[in-house]
C-alpha positions in Angstrom: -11.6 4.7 16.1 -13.1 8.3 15.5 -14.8 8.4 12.3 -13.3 11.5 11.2 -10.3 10.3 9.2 -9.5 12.3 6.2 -7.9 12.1 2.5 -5.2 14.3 3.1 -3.0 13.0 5.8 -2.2 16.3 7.2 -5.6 18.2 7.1 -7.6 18.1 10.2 -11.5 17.7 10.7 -13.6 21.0 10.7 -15.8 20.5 14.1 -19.3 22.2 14.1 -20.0 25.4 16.3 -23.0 23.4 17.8 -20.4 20.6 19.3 -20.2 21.3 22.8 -16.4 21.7 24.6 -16.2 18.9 25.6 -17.2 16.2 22.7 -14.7 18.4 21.1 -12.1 17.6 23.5 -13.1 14.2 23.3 -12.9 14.0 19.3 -9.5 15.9 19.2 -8.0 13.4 22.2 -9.0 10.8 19.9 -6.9 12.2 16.7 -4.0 12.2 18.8 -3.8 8.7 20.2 -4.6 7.7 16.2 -1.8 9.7 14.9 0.5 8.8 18.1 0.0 4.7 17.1 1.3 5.5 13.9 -0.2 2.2 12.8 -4.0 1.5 11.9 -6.4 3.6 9.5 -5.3 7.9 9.8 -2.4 7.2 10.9 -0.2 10.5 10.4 3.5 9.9 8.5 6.0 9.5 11.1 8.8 11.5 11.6 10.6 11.8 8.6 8.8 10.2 6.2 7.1 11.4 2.9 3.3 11.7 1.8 3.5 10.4 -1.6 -0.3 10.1 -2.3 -3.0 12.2 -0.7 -5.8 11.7 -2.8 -5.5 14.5 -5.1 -5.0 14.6 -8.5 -1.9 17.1 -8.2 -0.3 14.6 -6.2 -0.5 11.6 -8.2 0.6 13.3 -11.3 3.5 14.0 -9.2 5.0 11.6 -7.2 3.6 8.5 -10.1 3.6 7.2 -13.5 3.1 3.9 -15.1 5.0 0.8 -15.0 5.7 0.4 -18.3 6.2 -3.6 -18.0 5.4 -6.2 -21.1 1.7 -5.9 -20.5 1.2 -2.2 -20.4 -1.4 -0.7 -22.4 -2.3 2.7 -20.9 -0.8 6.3 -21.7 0.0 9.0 -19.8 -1.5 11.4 -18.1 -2.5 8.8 -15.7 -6.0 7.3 -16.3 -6.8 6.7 -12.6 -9.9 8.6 -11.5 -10.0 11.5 -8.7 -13.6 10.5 -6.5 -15.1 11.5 -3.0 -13.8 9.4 -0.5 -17.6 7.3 -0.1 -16.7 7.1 3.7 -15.0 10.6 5.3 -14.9 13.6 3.4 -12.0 14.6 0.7 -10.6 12.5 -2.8 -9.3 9.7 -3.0 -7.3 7.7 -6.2 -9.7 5.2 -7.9 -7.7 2.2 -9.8 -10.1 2.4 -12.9 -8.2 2.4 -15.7 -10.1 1.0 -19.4 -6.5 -0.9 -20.5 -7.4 -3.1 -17.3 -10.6 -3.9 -17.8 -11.2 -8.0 -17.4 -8.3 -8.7 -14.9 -5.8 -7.5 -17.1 -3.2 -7.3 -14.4 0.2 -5.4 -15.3 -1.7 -3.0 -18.2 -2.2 0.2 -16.4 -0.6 -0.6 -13.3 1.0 3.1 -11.5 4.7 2.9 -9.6 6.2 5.9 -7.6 8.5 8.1 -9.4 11.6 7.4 -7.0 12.8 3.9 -6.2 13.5 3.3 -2.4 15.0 -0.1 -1.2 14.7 -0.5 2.8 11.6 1.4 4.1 8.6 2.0 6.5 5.5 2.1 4.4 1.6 3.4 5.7 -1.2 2.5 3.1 -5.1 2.3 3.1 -7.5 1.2 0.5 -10.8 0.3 0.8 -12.8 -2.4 -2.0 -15.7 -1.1 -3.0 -17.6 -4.3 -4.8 -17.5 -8.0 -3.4 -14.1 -9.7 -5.2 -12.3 -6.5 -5.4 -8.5 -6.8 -6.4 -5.9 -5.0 -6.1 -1.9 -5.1 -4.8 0.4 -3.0 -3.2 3.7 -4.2 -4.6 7.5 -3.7 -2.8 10.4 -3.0 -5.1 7.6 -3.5 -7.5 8.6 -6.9 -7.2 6.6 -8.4 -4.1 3.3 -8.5 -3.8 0.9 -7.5 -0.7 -2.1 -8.7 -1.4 -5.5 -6.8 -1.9 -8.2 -9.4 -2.9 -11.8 -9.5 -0.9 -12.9 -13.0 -0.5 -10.0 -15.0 -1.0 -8.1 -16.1 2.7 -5.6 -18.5 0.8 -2.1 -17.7 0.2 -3.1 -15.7 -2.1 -5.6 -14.0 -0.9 -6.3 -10.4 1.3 -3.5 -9.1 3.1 -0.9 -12.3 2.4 2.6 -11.7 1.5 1.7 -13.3 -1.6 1.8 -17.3 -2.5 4.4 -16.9 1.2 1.7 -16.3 3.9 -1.7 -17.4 4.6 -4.3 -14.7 4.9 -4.9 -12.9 7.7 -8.2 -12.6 6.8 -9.9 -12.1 9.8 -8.5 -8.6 10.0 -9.9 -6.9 7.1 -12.9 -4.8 7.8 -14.7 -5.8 4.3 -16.9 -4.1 1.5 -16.9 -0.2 2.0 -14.5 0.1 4.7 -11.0 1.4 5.1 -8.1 -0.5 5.9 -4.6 -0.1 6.1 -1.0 -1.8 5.7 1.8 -0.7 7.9 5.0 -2.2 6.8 8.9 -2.4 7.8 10.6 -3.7 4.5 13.9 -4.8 4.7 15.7 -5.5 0.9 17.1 -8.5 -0.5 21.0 -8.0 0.3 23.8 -9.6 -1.6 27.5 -10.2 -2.1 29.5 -10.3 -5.7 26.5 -10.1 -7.1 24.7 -12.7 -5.5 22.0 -12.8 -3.2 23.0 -13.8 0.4 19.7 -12.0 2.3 16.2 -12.7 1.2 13.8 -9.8 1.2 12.3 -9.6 4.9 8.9 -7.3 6.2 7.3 -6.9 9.4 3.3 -6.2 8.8 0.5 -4.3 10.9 -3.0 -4.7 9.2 -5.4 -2.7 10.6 -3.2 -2.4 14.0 -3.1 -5.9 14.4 0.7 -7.4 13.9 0.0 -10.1 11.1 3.8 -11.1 9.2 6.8 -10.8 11.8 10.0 -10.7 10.1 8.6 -12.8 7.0 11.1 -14.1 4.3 10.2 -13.1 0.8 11.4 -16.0 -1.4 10.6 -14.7 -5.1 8.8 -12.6 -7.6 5.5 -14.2 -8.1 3.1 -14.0 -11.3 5.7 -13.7 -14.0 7.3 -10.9 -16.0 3.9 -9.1 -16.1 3.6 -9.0 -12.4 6.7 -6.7 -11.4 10.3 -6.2 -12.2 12.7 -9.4 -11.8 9.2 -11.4 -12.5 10.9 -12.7 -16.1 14.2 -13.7 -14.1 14.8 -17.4 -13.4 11.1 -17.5 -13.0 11.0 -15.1 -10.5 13.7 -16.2 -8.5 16.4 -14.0 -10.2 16.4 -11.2 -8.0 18.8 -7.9 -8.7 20.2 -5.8 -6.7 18.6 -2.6 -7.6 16.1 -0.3 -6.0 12.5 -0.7 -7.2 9.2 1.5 -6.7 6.0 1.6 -4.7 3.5 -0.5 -7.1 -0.1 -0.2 -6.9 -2.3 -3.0 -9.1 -5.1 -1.8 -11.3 -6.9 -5.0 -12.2 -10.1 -4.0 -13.7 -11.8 -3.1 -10.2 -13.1 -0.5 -8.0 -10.3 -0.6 -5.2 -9.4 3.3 -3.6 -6.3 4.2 -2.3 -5.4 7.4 0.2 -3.2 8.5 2.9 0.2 7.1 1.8 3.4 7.5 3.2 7.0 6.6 3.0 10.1 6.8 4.8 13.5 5.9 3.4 15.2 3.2 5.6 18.9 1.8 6.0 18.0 -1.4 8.2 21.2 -2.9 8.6 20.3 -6.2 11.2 18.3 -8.8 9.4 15.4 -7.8 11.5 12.3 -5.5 10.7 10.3 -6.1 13.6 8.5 -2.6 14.7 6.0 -1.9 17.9 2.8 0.8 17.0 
């Protein structure tokens, strides 16, 4: 991996007059096969799809706003702070909000504008302190899990309380990673659900969940939409948004995109 990844997925690294042809070649030929996986930290969005978080402040005013579930306790504008990215150069979003302060999961919490229900997702983060914890959250209703330390079910990278951890994949304190993901929706007839949710997962490259079933909502009505239903098992068949998890610690987020899906096969396997 070249280390000259940026926060804005489509802005391109500023080489030095001093750096000779052919390191040059080298670094740009590099790029390329990066953005041409289109899995793995820097990937570029793929054809079609949307940036919906870049690391600026312009951006996540305008593509986010708060989940306003039965915990929240933020306000608008959004309370997430705008810092150097402590690895490449460029901003990147912060999830330090005070309303979250102590684990308060579900308090200040940010979901995308625009609801989506199949889709192919790219997202990196990167935990800054030892037991960092996060969540990147489908439909706003299932939970990836971002947690340094833990490699149970519940822990870093784990379709939550449904997969073990792939733990061995994550790259640790001060490092990016990234989530590629091929989400297929719950599906239903008259009202009931006949499909369960179903995803395909790349963490950093590395194929981790192959077309894994996604039971429930886990964690309760403050967790994510549905959460309050049949304890969790009441899902609806609606759309739901791209949730990120502000729990009180210094977890960073950049170079997310989207692209609407319609995957009609139960199946959401993907190759890089």
């Amino acid at each position: 991996m070249v280390r000259f990844i940026c926060a804005k997925a489509n802005t391109m690294p500023r080489l030095d007059s001093a750096v000779t042809p052919l390191i040059a070649v080298v670094v740009l030929l590099g790029l390329a096969t990066t953005a041409g996986a289109g899995v793995g930290v820097g990937a570029q969005p793929i054809r079609g799809a949307k940036v919906i978080l870049d690391g600026s402040r312009t951006m996540l005013d305008e593509k986010w706003t708060y989940w306003e579930g039965p915990r929240f306790a933020s306000s608008l504008p959004i309370k997430w702070k705008i810092v150097e990215d402590p690895v490449d150069r460029g901003t990147v979003v912060m999830t330090d909000d005070p309303a979250a302060a102590g684990g308060k999961y579900g308090a200040a919490d940010i979901v995308t504008k625009k609801t989506y229900s199949d889709f192919r997702l790219h997202v990196e983060f990167l935990v800054m302190k030892p037991g960092g914890n996060s969540g990147v959250y489908l439909q706003n209703r299932y939970e990836i899990q971002v947690f340094d330390g833990d490699k149970t079910k519940h822990g870093m990278g784990a379709v939550i309380n449904e997969t073990e951890s792939p733990y061995q994949v994550y790259t640790g304190i001060g490092k990016w990673n990234a989530y590629d993901i091929n989400f297929r929706a719950a599906r239903f007839k008259d009202g009931k659900r006949v499909e369960k949710a179903m995803l395909t997962m790349y963490f950093n490259g590395k194929r981790v969940h192959v077309n894994q079933h996604i039971s429930q909502v886990w964690g309760g009505p403050n967790s994510g939409i549905d959460g309050g239903n049949d304890g969790g098992k009441g899902i609806t068949d609606t759309p739901g948004s791209l949730k990120l998890q502000c729990e009180g610690h210094d977890v960073r987020y950049r170079n997310i995109w989207i692209k609407a899906a319609n995957l009609k096969k139960a199946d959401t396997d993907f190759k890089k």
